[in-house]
N, C-alpha and C positions, 0 to 999 in steps of 0.2 A: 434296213434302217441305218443312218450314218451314225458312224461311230461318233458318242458325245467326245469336245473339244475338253482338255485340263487344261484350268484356270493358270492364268500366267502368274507371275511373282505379284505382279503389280492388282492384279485384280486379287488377289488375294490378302494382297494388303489392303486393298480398298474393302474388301468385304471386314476382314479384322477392324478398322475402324470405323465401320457403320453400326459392328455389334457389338463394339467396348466405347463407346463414344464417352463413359463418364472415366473409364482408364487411362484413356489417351488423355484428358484434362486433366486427370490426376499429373501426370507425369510430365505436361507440359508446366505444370504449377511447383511441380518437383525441379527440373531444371531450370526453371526460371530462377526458384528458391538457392539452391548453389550458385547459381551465377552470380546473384545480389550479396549471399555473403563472404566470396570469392572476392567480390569488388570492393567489398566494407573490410577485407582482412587487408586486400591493397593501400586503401588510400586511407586507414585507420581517420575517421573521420572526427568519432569522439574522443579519439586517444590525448591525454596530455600526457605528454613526458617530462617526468622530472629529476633523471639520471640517464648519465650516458647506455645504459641497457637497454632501455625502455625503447630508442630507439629502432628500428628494423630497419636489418641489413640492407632492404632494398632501399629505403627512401637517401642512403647515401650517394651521393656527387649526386642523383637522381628531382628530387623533393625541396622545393624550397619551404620554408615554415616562419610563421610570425610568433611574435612573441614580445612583452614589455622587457627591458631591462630593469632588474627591479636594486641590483644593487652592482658597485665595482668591488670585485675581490683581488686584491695585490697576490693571493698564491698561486705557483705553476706559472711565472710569467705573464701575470693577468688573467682574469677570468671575469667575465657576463656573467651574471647571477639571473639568469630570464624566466621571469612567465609566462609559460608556451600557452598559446592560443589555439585550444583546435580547430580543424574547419566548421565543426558544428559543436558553439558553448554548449555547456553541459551542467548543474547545478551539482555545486560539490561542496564539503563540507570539512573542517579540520583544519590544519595548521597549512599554509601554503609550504610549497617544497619548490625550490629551482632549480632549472637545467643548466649545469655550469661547462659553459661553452666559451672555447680558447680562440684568439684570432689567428686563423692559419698562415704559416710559415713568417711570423715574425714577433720579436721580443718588445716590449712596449719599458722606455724609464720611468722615473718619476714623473716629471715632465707629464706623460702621456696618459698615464693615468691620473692625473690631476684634469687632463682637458677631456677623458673621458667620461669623468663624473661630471663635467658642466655639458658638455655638449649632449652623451645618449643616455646618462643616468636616467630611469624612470621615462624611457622614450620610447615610444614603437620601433621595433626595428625585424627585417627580413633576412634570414639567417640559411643557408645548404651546408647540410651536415656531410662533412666528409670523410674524416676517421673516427672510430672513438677510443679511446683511452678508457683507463678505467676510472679517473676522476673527473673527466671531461672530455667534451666531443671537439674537434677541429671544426672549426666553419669559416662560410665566407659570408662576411657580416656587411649590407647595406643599411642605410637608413637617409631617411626625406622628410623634410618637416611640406605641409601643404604648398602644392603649387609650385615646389621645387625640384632642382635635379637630384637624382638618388645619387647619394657618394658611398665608396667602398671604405671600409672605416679606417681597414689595416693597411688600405694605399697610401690616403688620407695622413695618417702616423708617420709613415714612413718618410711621407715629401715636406713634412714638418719639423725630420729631426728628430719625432719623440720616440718614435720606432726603428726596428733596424732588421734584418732579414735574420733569420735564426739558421741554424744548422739542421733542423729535422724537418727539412725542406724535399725528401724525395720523395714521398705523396703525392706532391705538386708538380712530376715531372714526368709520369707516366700515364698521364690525361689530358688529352688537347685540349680539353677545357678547364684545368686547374693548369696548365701550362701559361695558356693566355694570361691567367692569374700575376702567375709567377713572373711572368716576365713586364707585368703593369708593377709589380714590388721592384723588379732591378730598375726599371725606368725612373721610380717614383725615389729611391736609393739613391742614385748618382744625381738626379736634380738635386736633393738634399745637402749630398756630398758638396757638391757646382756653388750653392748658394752659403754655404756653409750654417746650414738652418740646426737649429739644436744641438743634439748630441754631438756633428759634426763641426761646433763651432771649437768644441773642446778638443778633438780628436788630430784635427787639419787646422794647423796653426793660417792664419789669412798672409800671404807670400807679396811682396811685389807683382809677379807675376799674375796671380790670382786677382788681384785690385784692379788692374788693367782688364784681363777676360771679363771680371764682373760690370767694369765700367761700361765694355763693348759690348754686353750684352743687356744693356738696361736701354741703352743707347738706342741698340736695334729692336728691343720691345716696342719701345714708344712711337716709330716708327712704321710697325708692321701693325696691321688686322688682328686683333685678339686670337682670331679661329686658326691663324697661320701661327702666333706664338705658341697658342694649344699645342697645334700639330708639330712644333720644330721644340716644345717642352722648354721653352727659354721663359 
């Protein structure tokens, strides 16, 4: 008589789950279940945060996040007083609480918080958390009213004169993507400086010399394609 064959690995695991068939769905129902709150611990979907803790380390430079700006705060060099929106509303109850988030790598004047309150007070706006502090998170703040281009708020500040590039700027230098940042603030800075727009009307007395560049360069606006002044920042 020939010797009987021993069942391979595989046939042996075929037999295992033909005779645990409701174990094996136990356990595909078990891993599925981790993986879904795995996903929910990621993209925290119900979370509102309403201090810079609340936040999680990963959704920094990472997570963009919406939120209303519900008031302007003059401390810490300005601050967004926001009501975070999670991705999935949630029915909540008690006193509102806001996430008070700073514009990164620049100091805002008078001036700027006077045109923050007309312009994003009480406005939608889309915010990437990038450091936090302990009274507030850094971010980089967009906002678009319908149908329009999204503007960056603290470029925006900057190329108006009411803002100016701060000192605690090395955050923004050790990430190709907050770099690009940084380096739309020095462009948006020396337009400022060039035009002598706000803060810098006071700082950069207007020169003979300067009167002539500004005239030669109004000159050559009016002359060129909007998309080429864009691109040449004149």
């Amino acid at each position: 008589m020939e010797k009987e064959k021993m069942p391979t690995v595989f046939q042996k695991f075929t037999i295992f789950m033909e005779q645990n068939n409701r174990a094996v769905v136990f356990i595909s129902y078990g891993i599925t279940g981790i993986s879904l709150l795995f996903a929910l611990y990621k993209i925290r979907p119900f979370a509102k945060f309403k201090k810079p803790s609340d936040v999680p380390r990963h959704f920094l430079r990472n997570t963009e996040l919406q939120g209303r700006v519900a008031r302007i705060d003059p401390s810490y060099g300005t601050l967004l007083l926001v009501d975070h929106k999670p991705l999935i509303p949630f029915p909540r109850f008690g006193r509102d609480k806001y996430l008070p988030i700073k514009l990164a790598g620049i100091n805002t004047t008078n001036h700027g918080i006077s045109w923050l309150q007309i312009v994003i007070s009480g406005k939608n706006i889309t915010f990437l958390p990038l450091v936090k502090k302990k009274d507030y998170v850094n971010c980089i703040v967009t906002f678009s009213e319908k149908n329009q281009k999204s503007i960056n708020i603290a470029e925006e500040l900057v190329k108006l004169g009411f803002g100016s590039i701060c000192n605690d700027k090395d955050y923004l230098l050790n990430n190709e993507s907050t770099l690009i940042y940084y380096k739309s603030l020095v462009k948006a800075e020396k337009f400022a400086q060039f035009k002598r727009n706000g803060y810098w009307h006071l700082v950069k007395k207007p020169t003979f010399l300067w009167k002539v560049k500004l005239f030669l360069s109004e000159k050559l606006k009016s002359l060129l394609p909007i998309f080429v002044t864009k691109q040449l920042n004149i």
